[in-house]
C-alpha positions as CSV (number, residue, x, y, z in Angstrom):
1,X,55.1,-0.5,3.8
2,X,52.2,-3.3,3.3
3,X,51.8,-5.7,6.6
4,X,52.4,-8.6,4.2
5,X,55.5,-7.3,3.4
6,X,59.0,-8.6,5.4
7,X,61.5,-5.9,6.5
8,X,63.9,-5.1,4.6
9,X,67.9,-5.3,6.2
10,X,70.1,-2.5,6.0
11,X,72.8,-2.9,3.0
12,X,76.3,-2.4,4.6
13,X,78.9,-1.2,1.8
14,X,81.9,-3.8,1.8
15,X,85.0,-1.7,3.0
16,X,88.5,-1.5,0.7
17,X,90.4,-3.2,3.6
18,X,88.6,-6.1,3.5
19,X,89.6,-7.0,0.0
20,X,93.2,-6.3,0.9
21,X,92.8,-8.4,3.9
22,X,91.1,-10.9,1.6
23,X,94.2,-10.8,-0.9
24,X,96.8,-10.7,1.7
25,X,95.2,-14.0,3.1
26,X,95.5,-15.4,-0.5
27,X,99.0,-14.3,-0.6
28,X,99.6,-15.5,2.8
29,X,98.1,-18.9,2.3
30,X,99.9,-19.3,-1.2
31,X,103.4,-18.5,0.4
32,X,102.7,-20.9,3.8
33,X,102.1,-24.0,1.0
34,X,105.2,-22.8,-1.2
35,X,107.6,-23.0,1.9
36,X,105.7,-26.2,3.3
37,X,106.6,-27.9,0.0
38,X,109.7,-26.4,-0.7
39,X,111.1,-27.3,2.1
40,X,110.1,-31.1,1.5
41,X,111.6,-30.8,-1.7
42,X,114.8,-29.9,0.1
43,X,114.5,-32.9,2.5
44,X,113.5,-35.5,-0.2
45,X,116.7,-37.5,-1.0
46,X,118.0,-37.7,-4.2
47,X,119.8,-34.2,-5.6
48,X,118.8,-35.2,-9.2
49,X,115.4,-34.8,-8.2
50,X,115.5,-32.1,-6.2
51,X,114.6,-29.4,-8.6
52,X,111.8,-31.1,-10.1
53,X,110.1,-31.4,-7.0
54,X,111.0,-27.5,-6.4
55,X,109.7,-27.3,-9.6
56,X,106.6,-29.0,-8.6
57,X,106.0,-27.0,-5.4
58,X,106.3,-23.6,-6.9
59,X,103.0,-25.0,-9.6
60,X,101.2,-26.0,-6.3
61,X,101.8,-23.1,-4.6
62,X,101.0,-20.8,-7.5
63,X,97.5,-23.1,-7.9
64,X,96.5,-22.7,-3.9
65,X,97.4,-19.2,-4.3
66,X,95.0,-19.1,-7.7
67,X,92.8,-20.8,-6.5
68,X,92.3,-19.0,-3.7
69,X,92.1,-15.4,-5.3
70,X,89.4,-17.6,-7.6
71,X,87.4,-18.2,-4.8
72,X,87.3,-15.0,-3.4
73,X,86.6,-13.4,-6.8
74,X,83.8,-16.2,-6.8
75,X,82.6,-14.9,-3.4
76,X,82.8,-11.1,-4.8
77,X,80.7,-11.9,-7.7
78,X,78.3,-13.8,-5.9
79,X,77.9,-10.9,-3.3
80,X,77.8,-8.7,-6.6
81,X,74.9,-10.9,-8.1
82,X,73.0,-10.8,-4.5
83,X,73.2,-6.9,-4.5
84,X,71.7,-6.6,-7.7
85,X,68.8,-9.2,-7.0
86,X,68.3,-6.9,-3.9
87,X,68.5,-3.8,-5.8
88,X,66.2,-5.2,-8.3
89,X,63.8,-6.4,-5.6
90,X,63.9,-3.1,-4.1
91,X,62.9,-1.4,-7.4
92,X,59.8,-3.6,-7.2
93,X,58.7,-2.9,-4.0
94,X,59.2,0.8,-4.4
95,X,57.1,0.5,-7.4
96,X,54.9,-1.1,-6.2
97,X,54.7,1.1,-3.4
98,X,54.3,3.9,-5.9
99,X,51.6,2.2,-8.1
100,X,49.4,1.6,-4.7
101,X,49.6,5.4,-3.9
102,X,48.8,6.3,-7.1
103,X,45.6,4.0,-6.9
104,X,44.6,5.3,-3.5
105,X,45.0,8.7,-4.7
106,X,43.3,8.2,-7.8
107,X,40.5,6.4,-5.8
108,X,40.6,9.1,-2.9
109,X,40.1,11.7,-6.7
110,X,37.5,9.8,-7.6
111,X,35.6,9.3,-4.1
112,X,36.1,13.3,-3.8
113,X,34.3,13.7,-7.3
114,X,31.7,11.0,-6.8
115,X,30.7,12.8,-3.3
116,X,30.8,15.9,-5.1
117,X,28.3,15.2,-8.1
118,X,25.9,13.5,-5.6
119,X,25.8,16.8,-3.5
120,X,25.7,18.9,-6.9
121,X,23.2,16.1,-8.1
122,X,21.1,16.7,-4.4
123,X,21.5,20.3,-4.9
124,X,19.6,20.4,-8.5
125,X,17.2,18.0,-7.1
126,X,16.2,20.2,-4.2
127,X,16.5,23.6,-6.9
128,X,14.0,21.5,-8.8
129,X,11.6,20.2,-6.4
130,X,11.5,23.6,-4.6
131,X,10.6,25.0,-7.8
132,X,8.5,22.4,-8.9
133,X,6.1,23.0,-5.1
134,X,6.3,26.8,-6.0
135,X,4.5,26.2,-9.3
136,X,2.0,24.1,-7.5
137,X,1.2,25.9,-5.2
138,X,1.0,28.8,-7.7
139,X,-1.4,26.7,-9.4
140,X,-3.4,25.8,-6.9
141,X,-3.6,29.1,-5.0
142,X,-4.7,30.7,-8.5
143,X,-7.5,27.7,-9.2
144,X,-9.0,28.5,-5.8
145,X,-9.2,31.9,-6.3
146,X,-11.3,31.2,-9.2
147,X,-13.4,28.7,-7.4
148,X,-14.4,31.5,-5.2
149,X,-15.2,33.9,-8.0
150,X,-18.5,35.1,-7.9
151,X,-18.8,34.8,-11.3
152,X,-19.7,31.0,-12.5
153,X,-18.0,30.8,-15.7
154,X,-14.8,31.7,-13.7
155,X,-15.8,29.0,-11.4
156,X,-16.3,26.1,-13.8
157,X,-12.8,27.8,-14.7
158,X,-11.4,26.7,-11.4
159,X,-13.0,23.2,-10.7
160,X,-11.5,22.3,-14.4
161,X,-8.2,23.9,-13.5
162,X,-8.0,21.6,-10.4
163,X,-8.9,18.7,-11.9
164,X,-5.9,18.8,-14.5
165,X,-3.7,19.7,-11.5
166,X,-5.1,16.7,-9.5
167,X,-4.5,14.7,-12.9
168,X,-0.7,15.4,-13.3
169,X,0.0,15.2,-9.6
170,X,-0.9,12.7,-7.4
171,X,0.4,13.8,-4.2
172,X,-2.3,16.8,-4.9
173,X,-5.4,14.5,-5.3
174,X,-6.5,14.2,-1.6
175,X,-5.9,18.1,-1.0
176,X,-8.5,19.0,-3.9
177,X,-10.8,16.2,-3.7
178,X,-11.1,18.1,-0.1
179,X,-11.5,21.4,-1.9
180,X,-14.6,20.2,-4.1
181,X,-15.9,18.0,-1.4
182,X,-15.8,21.6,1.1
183,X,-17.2,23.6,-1.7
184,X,-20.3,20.5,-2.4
185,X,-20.7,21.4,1.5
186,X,-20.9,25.3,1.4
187,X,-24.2,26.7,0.8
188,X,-25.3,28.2,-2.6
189,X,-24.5,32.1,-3.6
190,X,-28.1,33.7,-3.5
191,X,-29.5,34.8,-6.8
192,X,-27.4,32.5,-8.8
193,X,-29.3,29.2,-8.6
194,X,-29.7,28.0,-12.0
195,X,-25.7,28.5,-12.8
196,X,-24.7,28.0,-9.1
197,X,-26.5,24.5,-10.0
198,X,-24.5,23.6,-13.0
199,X,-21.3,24.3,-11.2
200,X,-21.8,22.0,-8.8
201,X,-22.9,19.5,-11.2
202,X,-19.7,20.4,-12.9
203,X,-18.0,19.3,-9.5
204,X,-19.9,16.2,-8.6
205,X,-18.9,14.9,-12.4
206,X,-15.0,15.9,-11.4
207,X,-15.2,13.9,-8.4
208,X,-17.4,11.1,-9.9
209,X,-15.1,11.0,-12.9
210,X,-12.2,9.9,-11.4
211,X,-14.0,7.4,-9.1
212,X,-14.1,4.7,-11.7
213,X,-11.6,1.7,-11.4
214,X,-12.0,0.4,-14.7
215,X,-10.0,3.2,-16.1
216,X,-6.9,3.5,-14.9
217,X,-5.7,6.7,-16.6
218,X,-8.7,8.6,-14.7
219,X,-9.0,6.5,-11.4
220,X,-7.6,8.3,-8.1
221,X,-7.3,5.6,-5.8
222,X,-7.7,5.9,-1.8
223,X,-10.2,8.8,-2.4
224,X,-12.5,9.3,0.7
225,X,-15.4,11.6,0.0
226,X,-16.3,13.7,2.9
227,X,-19.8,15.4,1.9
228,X,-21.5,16.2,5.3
229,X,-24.1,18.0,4.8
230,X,-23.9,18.8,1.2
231,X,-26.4,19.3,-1.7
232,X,-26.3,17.4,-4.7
233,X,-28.3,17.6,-7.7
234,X,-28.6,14.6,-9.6
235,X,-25.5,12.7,-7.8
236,X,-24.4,9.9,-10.2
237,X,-21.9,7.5,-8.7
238,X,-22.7,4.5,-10.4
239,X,-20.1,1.9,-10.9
240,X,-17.7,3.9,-8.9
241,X,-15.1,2.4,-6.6
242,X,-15.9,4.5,-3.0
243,X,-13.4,3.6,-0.7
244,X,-15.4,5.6,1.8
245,X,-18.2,8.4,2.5
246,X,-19.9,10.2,4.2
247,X,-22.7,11.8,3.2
248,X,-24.7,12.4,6.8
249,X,-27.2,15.1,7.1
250,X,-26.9,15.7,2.9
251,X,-29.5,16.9,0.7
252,X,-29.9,14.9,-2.9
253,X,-32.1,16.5,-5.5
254,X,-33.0,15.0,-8.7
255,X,-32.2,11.6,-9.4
256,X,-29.6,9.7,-7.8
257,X,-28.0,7.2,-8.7
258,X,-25.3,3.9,-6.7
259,X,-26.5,1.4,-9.0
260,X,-23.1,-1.0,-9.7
261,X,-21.2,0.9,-7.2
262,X,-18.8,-0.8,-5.2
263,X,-18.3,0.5,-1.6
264,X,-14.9,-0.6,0.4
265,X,-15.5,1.4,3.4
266,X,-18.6,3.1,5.1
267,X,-20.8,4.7,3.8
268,X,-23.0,6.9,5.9
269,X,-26.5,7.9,4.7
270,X,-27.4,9.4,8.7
271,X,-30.5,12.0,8.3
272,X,-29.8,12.2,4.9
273,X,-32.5,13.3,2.4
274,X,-33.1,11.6,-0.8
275,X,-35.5,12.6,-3.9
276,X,-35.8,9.3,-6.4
277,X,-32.6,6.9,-5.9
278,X,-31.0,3.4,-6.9
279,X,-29.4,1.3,-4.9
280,X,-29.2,-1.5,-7.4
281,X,-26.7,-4.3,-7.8
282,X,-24.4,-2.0,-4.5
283,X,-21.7,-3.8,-3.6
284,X,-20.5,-3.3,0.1
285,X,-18.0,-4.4,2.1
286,X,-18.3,-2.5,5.3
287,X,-21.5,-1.1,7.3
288,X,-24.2,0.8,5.6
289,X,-25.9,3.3,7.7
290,X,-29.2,5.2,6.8
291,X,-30.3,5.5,10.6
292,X,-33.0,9.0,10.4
293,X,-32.8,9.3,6.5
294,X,-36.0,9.9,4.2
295,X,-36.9,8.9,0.8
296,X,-38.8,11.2,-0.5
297,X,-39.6,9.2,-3.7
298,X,-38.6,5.6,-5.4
299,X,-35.8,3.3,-3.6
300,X,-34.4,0.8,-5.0
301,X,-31.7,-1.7,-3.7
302,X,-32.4,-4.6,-5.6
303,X,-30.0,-7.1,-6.0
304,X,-27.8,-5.3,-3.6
305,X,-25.2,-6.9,-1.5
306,X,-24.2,-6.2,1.8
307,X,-21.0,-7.5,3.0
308,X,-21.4,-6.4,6.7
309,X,-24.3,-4.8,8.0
310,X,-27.3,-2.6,6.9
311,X,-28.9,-0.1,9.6
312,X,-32.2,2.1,8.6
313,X,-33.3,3.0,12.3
314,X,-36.1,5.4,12.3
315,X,-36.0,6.0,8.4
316,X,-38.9,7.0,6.4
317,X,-39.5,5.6,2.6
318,X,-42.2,7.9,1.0
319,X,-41.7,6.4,-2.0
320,X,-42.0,2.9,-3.2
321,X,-39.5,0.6,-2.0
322,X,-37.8,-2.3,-3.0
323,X,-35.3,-4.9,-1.8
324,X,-36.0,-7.4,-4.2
325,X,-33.4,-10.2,-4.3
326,X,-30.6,-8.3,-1.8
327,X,-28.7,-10.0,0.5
328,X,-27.4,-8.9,3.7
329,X,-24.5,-10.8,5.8
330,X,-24.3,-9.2,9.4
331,X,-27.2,-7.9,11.6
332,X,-29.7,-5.5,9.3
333,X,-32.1,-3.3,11.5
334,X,-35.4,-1.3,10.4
335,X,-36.5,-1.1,14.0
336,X,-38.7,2.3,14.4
337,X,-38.7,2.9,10.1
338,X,-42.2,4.1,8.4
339,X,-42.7,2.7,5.1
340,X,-45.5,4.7,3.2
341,X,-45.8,3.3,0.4
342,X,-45.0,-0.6,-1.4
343,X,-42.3,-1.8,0.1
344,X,-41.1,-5.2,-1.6
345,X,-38.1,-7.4,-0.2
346,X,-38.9,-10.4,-2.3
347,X,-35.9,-13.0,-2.8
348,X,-34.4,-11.1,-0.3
349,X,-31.4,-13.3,1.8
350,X,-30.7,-12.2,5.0
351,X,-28.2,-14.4,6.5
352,X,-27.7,-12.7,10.1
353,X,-30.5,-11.5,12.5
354,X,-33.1,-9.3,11.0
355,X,-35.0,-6.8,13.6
356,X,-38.1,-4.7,12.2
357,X,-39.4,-3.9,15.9
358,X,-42.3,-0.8,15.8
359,X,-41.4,-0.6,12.2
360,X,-44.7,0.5,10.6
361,X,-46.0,-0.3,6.5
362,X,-48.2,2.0,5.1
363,X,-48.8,0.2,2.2
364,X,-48.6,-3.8,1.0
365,X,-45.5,-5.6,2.4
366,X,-43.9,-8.4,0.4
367,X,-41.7,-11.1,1.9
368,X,-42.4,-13.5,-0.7
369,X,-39.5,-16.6,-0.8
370,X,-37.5,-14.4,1.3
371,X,-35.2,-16.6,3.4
372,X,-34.1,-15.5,7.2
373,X,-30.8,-17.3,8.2
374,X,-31.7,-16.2,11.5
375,X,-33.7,-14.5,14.2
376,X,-36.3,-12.5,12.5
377,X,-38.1,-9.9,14.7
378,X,-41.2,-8.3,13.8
379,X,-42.1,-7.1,17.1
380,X,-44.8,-4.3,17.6
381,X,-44.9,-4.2,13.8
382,X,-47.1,-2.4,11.7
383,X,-48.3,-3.9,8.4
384,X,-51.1,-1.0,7.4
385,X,-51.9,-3.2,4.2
386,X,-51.4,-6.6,3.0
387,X,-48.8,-8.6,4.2
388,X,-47.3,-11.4,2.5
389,X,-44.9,-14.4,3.7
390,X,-45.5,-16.6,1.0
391,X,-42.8,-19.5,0.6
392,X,-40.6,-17.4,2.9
393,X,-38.1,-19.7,5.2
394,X,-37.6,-19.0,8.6
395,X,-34.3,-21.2,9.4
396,X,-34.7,-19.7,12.7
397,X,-37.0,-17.7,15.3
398,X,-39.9,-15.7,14.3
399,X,-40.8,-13.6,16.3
400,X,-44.8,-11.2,15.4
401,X,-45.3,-10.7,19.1
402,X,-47.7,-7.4,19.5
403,X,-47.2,-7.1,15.7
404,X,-50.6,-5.5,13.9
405,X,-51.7,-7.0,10.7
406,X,-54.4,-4.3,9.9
407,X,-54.9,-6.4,6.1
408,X,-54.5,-9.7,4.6
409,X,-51.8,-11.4,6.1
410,X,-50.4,-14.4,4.2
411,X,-47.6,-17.3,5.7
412,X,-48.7,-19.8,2.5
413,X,-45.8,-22.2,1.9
414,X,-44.0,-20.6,4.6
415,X,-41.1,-22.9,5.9
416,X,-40.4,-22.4,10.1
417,X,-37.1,-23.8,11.5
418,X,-39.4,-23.0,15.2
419,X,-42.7,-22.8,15.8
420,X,-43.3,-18.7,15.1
421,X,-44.2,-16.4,18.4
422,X,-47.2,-14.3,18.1
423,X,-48.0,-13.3,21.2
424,X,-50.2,-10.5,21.5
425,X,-50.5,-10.1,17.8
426,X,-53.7,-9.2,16.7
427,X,-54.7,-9.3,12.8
428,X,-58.1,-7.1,11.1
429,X,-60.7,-9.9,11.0
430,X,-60.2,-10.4,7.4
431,X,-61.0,-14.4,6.1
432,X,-58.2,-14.1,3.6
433,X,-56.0,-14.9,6.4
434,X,-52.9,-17.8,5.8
435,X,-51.6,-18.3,8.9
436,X,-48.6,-20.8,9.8
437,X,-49.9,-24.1,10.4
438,X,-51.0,-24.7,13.9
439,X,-51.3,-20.6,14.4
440,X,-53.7,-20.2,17.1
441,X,-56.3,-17.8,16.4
442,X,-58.7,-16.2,19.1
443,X,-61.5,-13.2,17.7
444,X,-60.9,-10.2,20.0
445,X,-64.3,-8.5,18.8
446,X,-65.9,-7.7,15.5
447,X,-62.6,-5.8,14.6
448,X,-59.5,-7.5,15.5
449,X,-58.7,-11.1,15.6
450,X,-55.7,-12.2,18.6
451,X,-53.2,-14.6,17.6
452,X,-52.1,-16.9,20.3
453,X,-48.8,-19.3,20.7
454,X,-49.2,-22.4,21.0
């Protein structure tokens, strides 16, 4: 039973006496009014008349009686008519009773077989992904085994058959950009250099490929390349999206290129080794470390930006060398870095402190309409050939102290937020000297000239 719905009373079956009773009370009644009026009939004077009146009381008494059995009968059929309302109510409520049974059964049915296809459903899903990792790692097991065939065909083999498995599943991606990245790192077979070679060409292009945001079929995003220590041959990232590397203590042969790349994380260039390379038009948004590399040929970072900072501490640029219209945001330090050769920084912007202490230029340095944002520190400083300022802006301190100027030194058009310090700095008595205006110059001997602050 609902808890909205009242109790239902217990029906009590009228018993057979009580309808006798009922009549017999009729009866009873009908004869009490008969003798009550008969026997004022009797007592009602004239004898003429009598008998009608007797007349008359017998039709009343008959009428109470009738009326009386009416009434019950009335009282029966109304009874009669409140059983079957009962009974008819009763009939609802047991089927409605019924019908709500049947519902929670069927629903109970159908909460049973709904349970039951999402465990058969969980069931084939786990049949299917357990057989789907089996043929992955099949695939992958068998691609590294040809990766370390000593054959290279077989090898080219593998790096393609991991690159279609990296492809199709994305969950893979980091796992074999970690395979190519260790095999970049492991040193070369012996004997097999000039096909060992195209291999790993063959895997820098794999990596490289898919390193390129501006296609989305091919890019694998969050990729961190960890190549510590590896040799490349003619790396060629340019216009890749790096999200981060590492590339300390690697070797790169050939001609390399980061022109247009885009850097997100670090990049780390420590003691790495470089043949010819480009810089140009890098865009980085964390540090960028060379700290103890060497360029061994051309380097060029023109029109590079550097979103945070730039260290090359104790690097070495054989090559020519160029910075020509890059711009650097946070601290950028050469401190202790040799510079053999042309090294140009024209147009340059560097809008946090700049520090080139006992950094030493072998050949011509060119600062020309370079502008300093900040502290600029060229402390013990070696410029082996000419050196040229011209039109550069100092918005802030200068600082030659001890700094060597062992050729034509040039400040023309130079723009200082603060008087320059150059104590200690001695210059090559040269007369093509431009100094800052109101540069105190003293001649050491027939050699050197000493620059003095004012």
């Amino acid at each position: 039973m609902a808890a909205d719905e009242p109790p239902e009373r217990h029906l009590r079956v009228m018993p057979w006496w009580l309808v006798l009773v009922g009549l017999l009370l009729a009866a009873a009644l009908g004869w009490l009014v008969l003798d009550l009026l008969l026997a004022e009939a009797d007592r009602a004077g004239q004898p003429d008349t009598r008998a009608t009146l007797r007349i008359d009381a017998i039709r009343t008494g008959l009428t109470v009686v009738a009326g009386t059995g009416g009434g019950l009968a009335l009282l029966l059929a109304a009874r009669r008519q409140w059983i079957a309302e009962r009974a008819q109510r009763h009939q609802e409520i047991v089927a409605a009773r019924d019908q709500a049974h049947r519902d929670r059964v069927q629903g109970h049915a159908e909460s049973v077989a709904e349970a039951a296809q999402r465990h058969q459903d969980r069931q084939s899903s786990a049949v299917e992904h357990d057989a789907a990792e089996r043929r992955l790692t099949e695939l992958y097991t068998r691609a590294v085994e040809l990766l370390g065939n000593d054959r290279a065909a077989v090898r080219l083999g593998g790096l393609h058959a991991l690159e279609r498995l990296g492809q199709d599943n994305a969950a893979q991606r980091p796992t074999i950009v970690a395979v190519l990245c260790a095999y970049l790192r492991m040193p070369a077979p012996p004997n097999d250099e000039p096909r060992e070679t195209e291999v790993r060409r063959t895997a820098q292009r794999v990596l490289t490929r898919h390193l390129r945001a501006d296609d989305d079929s091919l890019y694998w995003p969050e990729i961190v390349l960890d190549l510590i220590g590896a040799r490349l041959v003619d790396f060629d990232v340019a216009g890749c999206t790096l999200i981060g590397a590492d590339f300390t203590r690697a070797v790169f042969t050939g001609a390399t290129s980061f022109a247009g790349a885009t850097a997100l994380g670090e990049l780390a260039f420590e003691t790495a080794v470089f043949g010819d390379v480009v810089f140009d038009d890098l865009t980085a948004s964390a540090d960028v470390v060379f700290d103890d590399a060497h360029f061994g040929a051309r380097a060029s970072f023109e029109g590079a930006e550097f979103g945070a900072g730039l260290s090359c501490q104790r690097s070495r640029f054989a090559g020519p060398t160029s910075f020509r219209r890059a711009t650097v945001d946070l601290p950028t330090s050469f401190d202790s870095t040799r510079f053999e050769n042309d090294a140009t920084f024209d147009g340059a912007v560097f809008n946090s402190n700049l520090s080139l202490e006992h950094t030493e230029f072998g050949g011509p340095a060119s600062f020309h309409s370079v502008r300093f944002m900040k502290m600029a520190l060229f402390r013990w400083t070696i410029f082996g050939a000419e050196a040229l300022f011209d039109r550069a802006r100092f918005a802030d301190a200068a600082n030659f102290g001890r700094a060597r100027f062992h050729s034509m030194a040039s400040f023309r058009d130079a723009q200082f937020g603060r008087p320059p310090q150059v104590e200690q700095a001695r210059a090559a008595a040269d007369p093509g000297h431009r100094w800052p205006a109101g540069t105190v110059v003293e001649r050491l001997d027939n050699e050197w000239l000493l620059l003095v602050d004012r």
